[in-house]
ZABA-424838 format. One record per residue (C-alpha): z, y, x. Coordinates in Angstrom, 2 decimals. Layout:
<sites>
<zz=Z&yy=Y&xx=X> $
...
</sites>
This chain:
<sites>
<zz=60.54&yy=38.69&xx=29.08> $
<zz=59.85&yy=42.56&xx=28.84> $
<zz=56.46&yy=43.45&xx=25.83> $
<zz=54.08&yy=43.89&xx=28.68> $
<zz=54.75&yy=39.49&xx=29.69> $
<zz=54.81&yy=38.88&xx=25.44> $
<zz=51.30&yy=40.78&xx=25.51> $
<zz=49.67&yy=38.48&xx=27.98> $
<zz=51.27&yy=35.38&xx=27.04> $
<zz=49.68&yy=36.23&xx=23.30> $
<zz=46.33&yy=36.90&xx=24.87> $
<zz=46.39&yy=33.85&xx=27.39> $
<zz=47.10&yy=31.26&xx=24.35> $
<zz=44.62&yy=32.60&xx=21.92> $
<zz=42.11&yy=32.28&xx=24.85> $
<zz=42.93&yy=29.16&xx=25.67> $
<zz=42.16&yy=27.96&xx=21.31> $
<zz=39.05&yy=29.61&xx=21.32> $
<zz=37.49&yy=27.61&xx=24.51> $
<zz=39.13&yy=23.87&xx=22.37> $
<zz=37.70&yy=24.98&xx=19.39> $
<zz=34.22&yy=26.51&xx=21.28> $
<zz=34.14&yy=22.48&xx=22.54> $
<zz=31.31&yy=20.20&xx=20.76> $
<zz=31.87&yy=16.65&xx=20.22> $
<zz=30.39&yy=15.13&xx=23.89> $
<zz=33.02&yy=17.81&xx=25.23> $
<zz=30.83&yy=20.72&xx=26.12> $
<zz=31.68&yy=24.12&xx=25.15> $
<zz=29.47&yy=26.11&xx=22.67> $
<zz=26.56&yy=28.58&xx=24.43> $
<zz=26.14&yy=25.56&xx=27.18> $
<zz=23.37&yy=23.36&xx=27.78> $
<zz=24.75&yy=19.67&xx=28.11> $
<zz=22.38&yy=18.10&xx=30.49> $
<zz=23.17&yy=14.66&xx=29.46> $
<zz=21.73&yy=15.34&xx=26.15> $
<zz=18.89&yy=16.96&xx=27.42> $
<zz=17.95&yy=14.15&xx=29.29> $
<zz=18.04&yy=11.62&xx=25.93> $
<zz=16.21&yy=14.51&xx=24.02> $
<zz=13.69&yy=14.85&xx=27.05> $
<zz=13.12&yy=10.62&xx=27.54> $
<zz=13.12&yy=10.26&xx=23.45> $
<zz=9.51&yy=10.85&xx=22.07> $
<zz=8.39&yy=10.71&xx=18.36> $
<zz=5.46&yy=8.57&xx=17.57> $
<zz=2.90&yy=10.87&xx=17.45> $
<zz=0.82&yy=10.88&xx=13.90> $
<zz=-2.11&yy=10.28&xx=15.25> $
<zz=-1.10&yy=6.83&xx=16.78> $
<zz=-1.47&yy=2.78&xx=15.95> $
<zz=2.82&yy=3.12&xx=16.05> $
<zz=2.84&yy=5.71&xx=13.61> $
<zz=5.88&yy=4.90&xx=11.22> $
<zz=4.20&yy=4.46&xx=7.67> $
<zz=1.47&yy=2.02&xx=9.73> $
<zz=4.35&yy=-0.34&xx=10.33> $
<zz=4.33&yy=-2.61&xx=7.16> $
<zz=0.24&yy=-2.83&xx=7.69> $
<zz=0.58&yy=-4.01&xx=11.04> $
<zz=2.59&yy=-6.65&xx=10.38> $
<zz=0.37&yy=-8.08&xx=8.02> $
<zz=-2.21&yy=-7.76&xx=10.45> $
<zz=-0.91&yy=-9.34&xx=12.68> $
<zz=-0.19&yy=-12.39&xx=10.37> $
<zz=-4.19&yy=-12.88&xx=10.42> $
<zz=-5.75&yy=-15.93&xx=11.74> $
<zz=-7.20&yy=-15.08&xx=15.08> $
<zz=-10.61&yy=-14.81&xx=14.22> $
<zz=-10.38&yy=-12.69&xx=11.50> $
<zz=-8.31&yy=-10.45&xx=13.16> $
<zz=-11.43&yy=-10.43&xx=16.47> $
<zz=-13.14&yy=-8.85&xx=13.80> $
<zz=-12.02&yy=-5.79&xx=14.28> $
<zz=-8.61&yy=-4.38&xx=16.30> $
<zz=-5.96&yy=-3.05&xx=14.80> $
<zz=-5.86&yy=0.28&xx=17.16> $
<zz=-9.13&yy=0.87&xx=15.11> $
<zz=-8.09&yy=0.24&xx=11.52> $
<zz=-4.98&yy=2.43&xx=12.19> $
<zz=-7.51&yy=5.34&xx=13.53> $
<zz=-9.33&yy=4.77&xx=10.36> $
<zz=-6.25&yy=4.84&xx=7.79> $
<zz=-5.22&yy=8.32&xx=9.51> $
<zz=-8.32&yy=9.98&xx=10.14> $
<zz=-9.74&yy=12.64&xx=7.65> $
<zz=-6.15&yy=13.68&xx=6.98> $
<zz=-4.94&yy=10.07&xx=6.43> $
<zz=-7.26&yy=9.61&xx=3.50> $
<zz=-7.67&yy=5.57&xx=3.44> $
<zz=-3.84&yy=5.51&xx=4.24> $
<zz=-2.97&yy=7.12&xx=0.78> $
<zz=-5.48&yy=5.48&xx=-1.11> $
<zz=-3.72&yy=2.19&xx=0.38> $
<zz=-0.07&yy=3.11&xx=-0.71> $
<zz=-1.00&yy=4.08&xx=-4.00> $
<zz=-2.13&yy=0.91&xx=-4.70> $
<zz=0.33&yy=-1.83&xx=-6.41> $
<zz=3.28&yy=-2.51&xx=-4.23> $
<zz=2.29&yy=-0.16&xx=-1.60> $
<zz=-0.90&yy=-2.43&xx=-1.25> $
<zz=-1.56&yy=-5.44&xx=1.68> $
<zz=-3.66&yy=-5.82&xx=4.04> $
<zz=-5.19&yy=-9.21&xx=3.69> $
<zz=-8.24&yy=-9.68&xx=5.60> $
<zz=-11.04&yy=-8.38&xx=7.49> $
<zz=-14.59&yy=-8.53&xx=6.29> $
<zz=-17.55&yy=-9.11&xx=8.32> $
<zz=-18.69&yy=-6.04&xx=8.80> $
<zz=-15.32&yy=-5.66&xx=10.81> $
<zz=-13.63&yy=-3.38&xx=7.97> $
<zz=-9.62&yy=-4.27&xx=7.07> $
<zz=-9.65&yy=-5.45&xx=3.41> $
<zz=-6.29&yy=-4.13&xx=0.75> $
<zz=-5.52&yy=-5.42&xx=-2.15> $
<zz=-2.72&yy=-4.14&xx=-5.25> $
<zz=0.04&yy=-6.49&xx=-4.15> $
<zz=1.21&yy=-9.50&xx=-6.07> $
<zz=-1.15&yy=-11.57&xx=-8.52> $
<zz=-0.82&yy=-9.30&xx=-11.53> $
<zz=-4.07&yy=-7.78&xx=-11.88> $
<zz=-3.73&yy=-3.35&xx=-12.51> $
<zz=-3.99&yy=-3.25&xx=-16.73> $
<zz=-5.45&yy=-0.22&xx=-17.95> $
<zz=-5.43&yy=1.68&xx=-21.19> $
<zz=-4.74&yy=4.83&xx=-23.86> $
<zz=-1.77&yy=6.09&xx=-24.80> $
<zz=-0.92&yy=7.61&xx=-28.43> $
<zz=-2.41&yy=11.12&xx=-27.26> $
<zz=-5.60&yy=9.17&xx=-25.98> $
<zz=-4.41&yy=9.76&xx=-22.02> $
<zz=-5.42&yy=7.21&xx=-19.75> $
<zz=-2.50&yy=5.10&xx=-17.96> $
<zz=-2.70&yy=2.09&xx=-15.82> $
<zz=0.14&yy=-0.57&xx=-15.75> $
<zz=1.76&yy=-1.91&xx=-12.68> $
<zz=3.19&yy=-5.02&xx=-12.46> $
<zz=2.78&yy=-4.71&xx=-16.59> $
<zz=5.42&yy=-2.86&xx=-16.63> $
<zz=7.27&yy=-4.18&xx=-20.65> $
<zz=8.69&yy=-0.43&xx=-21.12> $
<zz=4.67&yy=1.49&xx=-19.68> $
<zz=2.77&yy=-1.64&xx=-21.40> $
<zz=4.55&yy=-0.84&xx=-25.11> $
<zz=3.02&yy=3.14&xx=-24.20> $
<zz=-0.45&yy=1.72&xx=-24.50> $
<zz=-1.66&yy=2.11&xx=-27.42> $
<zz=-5.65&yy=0.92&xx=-26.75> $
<zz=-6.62&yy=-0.96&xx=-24.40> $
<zz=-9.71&yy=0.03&xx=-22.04> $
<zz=-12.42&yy=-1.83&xx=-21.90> $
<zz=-14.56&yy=-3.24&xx=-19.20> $
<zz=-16.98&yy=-0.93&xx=-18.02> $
<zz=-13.87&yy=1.86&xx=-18.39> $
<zz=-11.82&yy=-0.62&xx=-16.12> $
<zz=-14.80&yy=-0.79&xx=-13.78> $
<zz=-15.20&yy=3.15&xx=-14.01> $
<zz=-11.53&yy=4.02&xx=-13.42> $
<zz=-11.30&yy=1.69&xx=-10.45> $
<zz=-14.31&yy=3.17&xx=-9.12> $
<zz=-13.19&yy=6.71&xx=-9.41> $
<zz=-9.39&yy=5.93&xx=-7.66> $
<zz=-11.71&yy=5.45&xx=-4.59> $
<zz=-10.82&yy=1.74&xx=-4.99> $
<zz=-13.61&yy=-0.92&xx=-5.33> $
<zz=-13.63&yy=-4.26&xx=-7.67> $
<zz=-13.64&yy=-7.65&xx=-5.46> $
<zz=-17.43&yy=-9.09&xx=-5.40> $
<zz=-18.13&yy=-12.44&xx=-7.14> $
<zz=-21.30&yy=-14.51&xx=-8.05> $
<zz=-21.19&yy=-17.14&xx=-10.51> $
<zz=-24.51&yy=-18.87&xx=-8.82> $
<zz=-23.70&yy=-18.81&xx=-5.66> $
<zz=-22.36&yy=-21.60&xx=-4.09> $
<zz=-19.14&yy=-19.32&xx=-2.54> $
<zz=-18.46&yy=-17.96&xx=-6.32> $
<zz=-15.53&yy=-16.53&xx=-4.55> $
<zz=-16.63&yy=-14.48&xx=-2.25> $
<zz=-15.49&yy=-14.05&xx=1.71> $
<zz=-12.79&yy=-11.45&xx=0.52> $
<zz=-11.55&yy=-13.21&xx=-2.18> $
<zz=-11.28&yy=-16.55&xx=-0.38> $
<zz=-9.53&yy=-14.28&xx=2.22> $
<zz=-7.23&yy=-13.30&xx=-0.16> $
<zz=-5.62&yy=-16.83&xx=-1.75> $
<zz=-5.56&yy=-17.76&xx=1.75> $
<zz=-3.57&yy=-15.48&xx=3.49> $
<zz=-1.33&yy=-14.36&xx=0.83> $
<zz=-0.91&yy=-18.13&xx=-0.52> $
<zz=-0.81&yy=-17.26&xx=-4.13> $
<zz=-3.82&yy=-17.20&xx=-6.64> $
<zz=-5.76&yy=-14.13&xx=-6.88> $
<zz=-5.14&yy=-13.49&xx=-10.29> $
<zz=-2.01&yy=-14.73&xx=-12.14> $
<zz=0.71&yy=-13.70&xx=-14.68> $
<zz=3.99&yy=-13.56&xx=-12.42> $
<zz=5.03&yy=-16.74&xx=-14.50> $
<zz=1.82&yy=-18.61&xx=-14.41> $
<zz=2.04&yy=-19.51&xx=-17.90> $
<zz=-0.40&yy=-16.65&xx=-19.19> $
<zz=-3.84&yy=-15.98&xx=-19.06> $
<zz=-4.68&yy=-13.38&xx=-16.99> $
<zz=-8.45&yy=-11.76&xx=-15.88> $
<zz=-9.36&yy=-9.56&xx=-13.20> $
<zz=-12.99&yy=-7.95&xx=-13.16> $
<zz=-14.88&yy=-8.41&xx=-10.30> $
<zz=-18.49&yy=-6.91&xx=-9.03> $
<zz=-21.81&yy=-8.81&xx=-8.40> $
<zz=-21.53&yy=-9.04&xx=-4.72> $
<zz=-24.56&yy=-7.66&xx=-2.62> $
<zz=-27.18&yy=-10.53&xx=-2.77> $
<zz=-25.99&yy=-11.66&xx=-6.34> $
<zz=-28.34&yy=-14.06&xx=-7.96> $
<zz=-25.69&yy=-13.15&xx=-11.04> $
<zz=-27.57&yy=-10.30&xx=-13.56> $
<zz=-24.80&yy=-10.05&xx=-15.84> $
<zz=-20.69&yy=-9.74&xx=-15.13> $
<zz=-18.28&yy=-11.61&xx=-13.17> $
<zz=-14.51&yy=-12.30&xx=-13.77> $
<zz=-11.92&yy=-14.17&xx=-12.56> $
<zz=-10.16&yy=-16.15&xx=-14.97> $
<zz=-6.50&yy=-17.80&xx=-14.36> $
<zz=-6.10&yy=-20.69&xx=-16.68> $
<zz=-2.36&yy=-21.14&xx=-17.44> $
<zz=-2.54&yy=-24.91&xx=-18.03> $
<zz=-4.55&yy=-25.78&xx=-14.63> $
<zz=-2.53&yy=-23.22&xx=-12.70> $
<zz=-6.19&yy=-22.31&xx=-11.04> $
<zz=-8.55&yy=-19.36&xx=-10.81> $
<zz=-12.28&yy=-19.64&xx=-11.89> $
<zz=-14.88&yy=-17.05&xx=-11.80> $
<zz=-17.13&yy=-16.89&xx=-14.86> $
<zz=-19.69&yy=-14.42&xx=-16.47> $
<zz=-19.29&yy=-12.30&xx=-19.94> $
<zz=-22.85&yy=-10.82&xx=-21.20> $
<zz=-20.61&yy=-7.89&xx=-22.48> $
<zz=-18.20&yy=-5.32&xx=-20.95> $
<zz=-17.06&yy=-3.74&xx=-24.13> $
<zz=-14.37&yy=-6.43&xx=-24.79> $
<zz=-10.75&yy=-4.62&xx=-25.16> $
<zz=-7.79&yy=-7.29&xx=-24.49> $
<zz=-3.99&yy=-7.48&xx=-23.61> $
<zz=-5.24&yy=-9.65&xx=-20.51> $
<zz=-8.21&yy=-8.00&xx=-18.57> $
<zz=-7.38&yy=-5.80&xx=-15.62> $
<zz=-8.72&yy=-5.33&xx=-11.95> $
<zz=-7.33&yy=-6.15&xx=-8.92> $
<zz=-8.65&yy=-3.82&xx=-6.73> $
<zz=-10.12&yy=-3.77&xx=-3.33> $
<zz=-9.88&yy=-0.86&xx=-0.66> $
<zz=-11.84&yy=-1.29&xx=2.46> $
<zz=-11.27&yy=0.76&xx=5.82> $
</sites>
């Protein structure tokens, strides 16, 4: 072989690497449009962020869907998921930032979805050393040892309030003390409204005089440890500071 056939043999062979290496993995070379993948790319479609499918609706909707069938005519869920996204998804952050990413347990009767802080510990709230309000999940041992005083009522009632969050209703004269939501509650998520995890401590959660109270001074409701039951009661005073009291909150959309 003479230097002018070593000269093209050279060039053939590094040709020849360049179009294996220019190959992607489904066998197409580089600066090619692979039609096949268009196609999947083209048929795929994200769920838009606007819709009832949208991906952080998903663990709402299931619970929805758990609803009896007449709570759940109360209102569809194509409308409840327009109402968690709208005004830049406002009621859906307010719902995640509640305990446990919050549960959707109900629907009132004005046709509005009712959430709740998940599990049966009610939200504690407090001071820490520097006098900087906290509030507890799950009462947290290592964030419960950071509070150093303990809020009372009306500063419960007044940080729930300001979280955009609302306190259950209850009226200790009415013959439904509980209340449609929190009757709602105990019944779909079959566990007491307010609890220690353990059920062996006391545990309170303040609620609100419901609409047509015949109640002038301040619900609660009380878990008793040694009936393994909730009760709601009344307390003349809201400055009383414990290691008990919380809220479990209510969100409606």
């Amino acid at each position: 072989m003479d230097n002018e056939e070593k000269q093209l043999s050279a060039d053939t062979s590094g040709t020849e690497g360049a179009e294996t290496i220019g190959e992607n993995l489904l066998g197409t070379p580089e600066g090619t449009v692979d039609d096949t993948r268009r196609v999947v790319e083209d048929t795929v479609e994200e769920p838009d962020e606007l819709s009832p499918d949208y991906p952080p609706l998903a663990p709402y909707k299931i619970q929805y869907e758990s609803l009896p069938d007449d709570v759940q005519d109360r209102c569809a869920w194509e409308n409840i998921a327009a109402r968690l996204l709208s005004e830049n998804g406002k009621k859906l952050k307010l719902a995640q930032a509640m305990q446990g990413g919050g549960e959707l347990f109900g629907v009132d009767r004005e046709g509005r979805a009712l959430f709740k802080d998940k599990g049966v510990e009610p939200v504690m709230y407090g001071f820490n050393v520097k006098g900087e309000p906290m509030q507890v999940y799950d009462r947290d041992p290592e964030q419960m040892k950071q509070i150093k005083k303990r809020a009372s009522c009306s500063e419960i009632r007044d940080r729930v309030r300001e979280g955009g969050y609302e306190l259950f209703p209850g009226d200790i004269l009415s013959p439904d003390s509980f209340g449609d939501e929190m009757t709602q509650a105990q019944d779909q998520t079959k566990q007491p409204f307010v609890a220690s995890k353990d059920e062996k401590e006391l545990r309170i959660s303040l609620l609100s005089d419901s609409d047509n109270s015949s109640f002038s001074r301040n619900p609660f409701a009380r878990f008793d440890p040694v009936t393994k039951s909730v009760c709601v009661y009344d307390n003349d005073s809201l400055d009383v500071r414990d290691t008990y009291t919380g809220a479990v909150r209510l969100l409606r959309v």
